[in-house]
Wavefront OBJ file of the C-alpha trace (Angstrom):
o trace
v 193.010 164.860 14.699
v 196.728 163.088 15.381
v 198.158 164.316 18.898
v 200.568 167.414 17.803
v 203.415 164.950 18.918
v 202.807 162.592 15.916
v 203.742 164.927 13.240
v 205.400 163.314 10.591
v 209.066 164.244 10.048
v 210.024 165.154 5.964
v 211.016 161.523 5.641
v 207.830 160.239 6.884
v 208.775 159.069 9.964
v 206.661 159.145 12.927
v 208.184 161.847 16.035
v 206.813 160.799 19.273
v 208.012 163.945 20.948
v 206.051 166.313 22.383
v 207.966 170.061 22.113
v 208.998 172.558 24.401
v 207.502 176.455 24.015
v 210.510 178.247 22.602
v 209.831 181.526 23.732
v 207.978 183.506 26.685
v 209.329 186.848 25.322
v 206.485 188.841 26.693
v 206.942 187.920 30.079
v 209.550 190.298 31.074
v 207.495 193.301 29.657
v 204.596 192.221 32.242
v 206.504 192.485 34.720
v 208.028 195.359 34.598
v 204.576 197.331 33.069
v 202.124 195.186 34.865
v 200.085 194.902 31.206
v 198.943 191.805 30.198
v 197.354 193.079 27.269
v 199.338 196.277 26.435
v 197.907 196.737 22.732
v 194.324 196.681 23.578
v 192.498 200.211 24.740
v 189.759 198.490 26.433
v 191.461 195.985 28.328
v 189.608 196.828 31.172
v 186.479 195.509 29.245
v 187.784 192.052 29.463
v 186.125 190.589 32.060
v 186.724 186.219 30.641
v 189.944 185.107 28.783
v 191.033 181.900 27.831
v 194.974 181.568 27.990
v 195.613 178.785 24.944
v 198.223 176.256 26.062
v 199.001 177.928 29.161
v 201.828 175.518 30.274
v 203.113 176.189 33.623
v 200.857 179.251 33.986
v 203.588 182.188 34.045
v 201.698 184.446 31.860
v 198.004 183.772 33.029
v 199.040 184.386 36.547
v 200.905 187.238 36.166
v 197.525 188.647 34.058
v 195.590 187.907 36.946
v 197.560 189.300 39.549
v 198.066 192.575 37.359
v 193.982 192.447 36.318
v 192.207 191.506 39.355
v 188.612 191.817 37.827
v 189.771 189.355 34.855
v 188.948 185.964 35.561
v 191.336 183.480 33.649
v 191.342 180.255 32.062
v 194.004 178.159 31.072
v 193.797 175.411 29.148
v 196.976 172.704 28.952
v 197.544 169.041 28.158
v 201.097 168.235 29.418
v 200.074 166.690 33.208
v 203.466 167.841 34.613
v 202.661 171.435 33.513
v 199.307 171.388 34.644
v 200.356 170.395 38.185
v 202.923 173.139 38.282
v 200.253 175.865 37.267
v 197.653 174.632 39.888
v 199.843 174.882 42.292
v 201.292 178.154 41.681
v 197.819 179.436 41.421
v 196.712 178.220 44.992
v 195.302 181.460 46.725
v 194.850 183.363 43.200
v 190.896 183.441 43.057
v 190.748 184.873 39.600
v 192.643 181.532 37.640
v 192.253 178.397 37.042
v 193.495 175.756 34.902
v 192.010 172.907 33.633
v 193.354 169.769 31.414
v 192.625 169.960 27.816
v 194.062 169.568 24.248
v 194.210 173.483 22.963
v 194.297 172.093 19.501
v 191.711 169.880 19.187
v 187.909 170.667 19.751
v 188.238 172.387 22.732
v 185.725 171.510 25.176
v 184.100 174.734 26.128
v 180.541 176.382 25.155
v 180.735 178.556 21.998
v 180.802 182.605 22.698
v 181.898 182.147 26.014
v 185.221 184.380 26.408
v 185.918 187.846 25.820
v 189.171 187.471 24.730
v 191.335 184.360 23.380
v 194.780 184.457 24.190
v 197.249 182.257 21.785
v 201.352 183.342 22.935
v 204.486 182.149 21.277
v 202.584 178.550 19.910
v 205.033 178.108 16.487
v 205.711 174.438 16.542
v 203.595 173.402 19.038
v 201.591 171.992 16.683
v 201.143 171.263 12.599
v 201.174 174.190 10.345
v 198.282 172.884 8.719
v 196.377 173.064 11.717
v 196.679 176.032 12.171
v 192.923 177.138 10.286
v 191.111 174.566 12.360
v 192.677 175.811 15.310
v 192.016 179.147 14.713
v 188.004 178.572 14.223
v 187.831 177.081 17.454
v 189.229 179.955 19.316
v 186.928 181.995 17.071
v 183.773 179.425 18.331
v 184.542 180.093 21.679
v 184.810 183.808 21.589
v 182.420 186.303 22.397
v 180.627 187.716 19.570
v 182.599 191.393 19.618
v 185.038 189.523 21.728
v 189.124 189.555 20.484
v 191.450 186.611 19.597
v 194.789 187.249 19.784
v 197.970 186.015 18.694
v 201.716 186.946 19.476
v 204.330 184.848 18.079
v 208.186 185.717 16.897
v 210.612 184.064 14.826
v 213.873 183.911 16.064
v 216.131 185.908 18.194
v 218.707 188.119 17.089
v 222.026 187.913 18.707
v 225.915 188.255 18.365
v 226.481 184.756 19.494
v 227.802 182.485 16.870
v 226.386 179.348 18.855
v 223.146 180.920 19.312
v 222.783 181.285 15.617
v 223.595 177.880 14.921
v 221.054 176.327 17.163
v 218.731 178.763 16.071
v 219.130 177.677 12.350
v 218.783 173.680 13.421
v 215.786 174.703 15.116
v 213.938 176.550 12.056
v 214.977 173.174 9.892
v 213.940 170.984 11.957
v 210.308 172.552 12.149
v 210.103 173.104 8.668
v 211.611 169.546 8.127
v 208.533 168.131 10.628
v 206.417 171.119 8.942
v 205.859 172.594 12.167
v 206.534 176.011 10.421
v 205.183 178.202 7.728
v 208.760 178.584 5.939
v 209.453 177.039 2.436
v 213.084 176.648 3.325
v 213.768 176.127 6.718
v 216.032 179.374 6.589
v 213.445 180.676 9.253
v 209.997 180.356 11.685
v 208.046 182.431 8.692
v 205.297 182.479 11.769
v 204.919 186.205 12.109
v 204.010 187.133 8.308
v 200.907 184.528 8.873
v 199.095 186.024 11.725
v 197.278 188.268 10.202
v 196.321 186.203 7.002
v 195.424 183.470 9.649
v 192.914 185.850 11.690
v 191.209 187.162 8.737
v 190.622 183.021 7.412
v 188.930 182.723 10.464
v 186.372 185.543 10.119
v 188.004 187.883 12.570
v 187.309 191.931 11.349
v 189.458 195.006 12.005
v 192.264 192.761 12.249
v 195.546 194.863 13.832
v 199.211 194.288 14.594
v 201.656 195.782 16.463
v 205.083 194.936 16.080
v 207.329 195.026 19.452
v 211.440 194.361 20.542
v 212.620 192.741 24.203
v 216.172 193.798 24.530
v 217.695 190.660 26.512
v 221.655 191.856 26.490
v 224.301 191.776 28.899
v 223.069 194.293 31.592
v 219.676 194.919 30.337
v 216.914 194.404 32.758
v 215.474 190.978 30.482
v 219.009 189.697 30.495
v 218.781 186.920 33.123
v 215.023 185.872 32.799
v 215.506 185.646 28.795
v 219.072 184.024 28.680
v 217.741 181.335 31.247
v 214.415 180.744 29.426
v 216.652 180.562 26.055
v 218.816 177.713 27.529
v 216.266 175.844 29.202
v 214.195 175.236 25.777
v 216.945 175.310 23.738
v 218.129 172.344 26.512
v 214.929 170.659 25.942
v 214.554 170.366 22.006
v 218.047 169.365 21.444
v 217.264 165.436 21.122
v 214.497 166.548 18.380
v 216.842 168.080 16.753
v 219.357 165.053 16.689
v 216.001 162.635 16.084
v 215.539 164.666 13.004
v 218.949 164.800 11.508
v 219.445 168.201 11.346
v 222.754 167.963 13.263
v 224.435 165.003 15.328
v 224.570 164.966 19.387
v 227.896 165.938 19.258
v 227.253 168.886 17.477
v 224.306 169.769 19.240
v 226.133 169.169 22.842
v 228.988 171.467 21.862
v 227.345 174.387 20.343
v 224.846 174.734 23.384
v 227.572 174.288 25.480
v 228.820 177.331 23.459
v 226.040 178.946 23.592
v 225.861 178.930 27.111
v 229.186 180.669 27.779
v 228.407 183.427 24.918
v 225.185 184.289 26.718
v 227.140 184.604 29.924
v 229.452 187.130 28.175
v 229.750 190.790 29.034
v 229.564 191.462 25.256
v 226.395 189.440 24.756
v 223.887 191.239 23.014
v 220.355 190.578 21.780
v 216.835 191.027 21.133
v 213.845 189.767 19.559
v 211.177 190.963 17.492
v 207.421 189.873 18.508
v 204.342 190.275 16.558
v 201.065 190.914 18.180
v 197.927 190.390 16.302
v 194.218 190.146 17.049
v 190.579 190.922 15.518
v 186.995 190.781 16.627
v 184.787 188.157 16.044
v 181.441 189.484 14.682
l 1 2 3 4 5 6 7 8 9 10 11 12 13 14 15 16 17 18 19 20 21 22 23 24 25 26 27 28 29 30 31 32 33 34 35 36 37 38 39 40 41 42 43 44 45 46 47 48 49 50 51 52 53 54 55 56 57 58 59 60 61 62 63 64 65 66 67 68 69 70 71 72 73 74 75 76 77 78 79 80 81 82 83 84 85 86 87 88 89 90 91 92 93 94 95 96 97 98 99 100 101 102 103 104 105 106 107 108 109 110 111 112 113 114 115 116 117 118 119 120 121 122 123 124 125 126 127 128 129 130 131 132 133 134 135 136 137 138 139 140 141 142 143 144 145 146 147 148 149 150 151 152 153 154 155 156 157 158 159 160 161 162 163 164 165 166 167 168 169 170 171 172 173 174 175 176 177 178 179 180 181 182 183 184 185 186 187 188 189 190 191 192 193 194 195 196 197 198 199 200 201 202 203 204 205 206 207 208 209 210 211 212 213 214 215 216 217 218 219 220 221 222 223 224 225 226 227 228 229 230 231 232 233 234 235 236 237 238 239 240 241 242 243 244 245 246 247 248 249 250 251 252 253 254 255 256 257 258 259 260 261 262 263 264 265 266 267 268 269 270 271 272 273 274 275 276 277 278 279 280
């Protein structure tokens, strides 16, 4: 399997860029509830999860701190982000994070976790890897254990700039085919999920449908509106490599962006999809 930064751009050109998570949109909600897994009635059954491309380690060790009795694995590729987890998690007894490609064979003994944990992955890697991706986390999950997924598609706002990047975004993955969408128009990774699960063999497959109100004064505001400009920082030069807009345009319009979010009459939110299903 190619590394997911060699996917081939809809001119056939090679993109040696590795790409940033858009979106940690459940991270404000577990802080302020102190549920990692909100959805599921017998969290407290959980006792082994595997966090899927776990990055800097923001969600898996605020789930450990909130579920003591959990113990957590991350799994991550990027070096930098790796060190940055390991470190945060010095003194946390019930995480740990180890280097490894979540989208390859993972190398980890089959029925192993309770629960598989996949958050906000859209573009990460190749649509069409998604299926192969999927039976792995399945391989690796208990038998009666849960894999889930949460993903969104785009944030909603009154920002004109926002918008804009937003739309360069959803052509460039569809342009890379990083996305599910036909046109580009959108992410299309939310209407998948279940579909997905169900391909893989998961039963009683469930969703629940949730909104993280980031505007001006709202208690996400801050955490949200710097997480949106540090990605949206970050994938600009894949969306210039792409063609979907020039630096110039890109430059100004975050720059835009940046002053609408600091507006007293920003508002926003965004819709995320939660999905999992037992492995029989």
């Amino acid at each position: 399997m190619i590394s997911s930064s060699d996917v081939l751009s809809g001119s056939g050109a090679a993109l040696d860029m590795a790409l940033p998570r858009l979106f940690n949109l459940d991270l404000p909600r577990l802080k302020q509830t102190g549920q990692p897994l909100p959805e599921q009635n017998a969290a407290a059954s959980f006792h082994q999860l595997l966090d899927i491309a776990s990055g800097s380690g923001e969600w898996a060790l605020m789930a450990a701190l909130a579920a003591p009795d959990m113990q957590i694995v991350g799994i991550e590729s990027d070096a930098q982000l790796l060190s940055q987890a390991q470190v945060q998690a010095h003194g946390v007894e019930n995480v740990r994070f180890t280097a490894m490609n979540p989208f390859q064979g993972l190398d980890l003994s089959e029925n192993t976790f309770d629960l598989v944990n996949a958050r906000y992955l859209v573009g990460l890697l190749p649509a069409e890897w998604w299926p192969g991706v999927l039976s792995e986390f399945v391989r690796v999950t208990q038998p009666k254990g849960v894999v889930r997924l949460t993903e969104t598609d785009l944030p909603i706002t009154n920002s004109v700039a926002v918008e804009q990047m937003s739309s360069w975004i959803s052509k460039a993955y569809a342009a890379t085919k990083r996305s599910f969408s036909p046109t580009g128009r959108m992410l299309s990774m939310t209407p998948m999920l279940l579909r997905l699960l169900q391909d893989a063999g998961c039963q009683d497959v469930k969703q629940v449908a949730w909104n993280i109100n980031f505007s001006a004064g709202m208690p996400a505001y801050a955490e949200m509106t710097e997480d949106l400009a540090r990605t949206y920082r970050l994938v600009q030069a894949f969306l210039v490599r792409v063609g979907v807009a020039s630096l110039e345009e890109v430059e100004r319009t975050y720059e835009q962006m940046l002053d609408d979010m600091r507006s007293e009459g920003f508002s926003a939110s965004a819709l995320s999809l939660t999905v999992w299903g037992i492995k029989p």
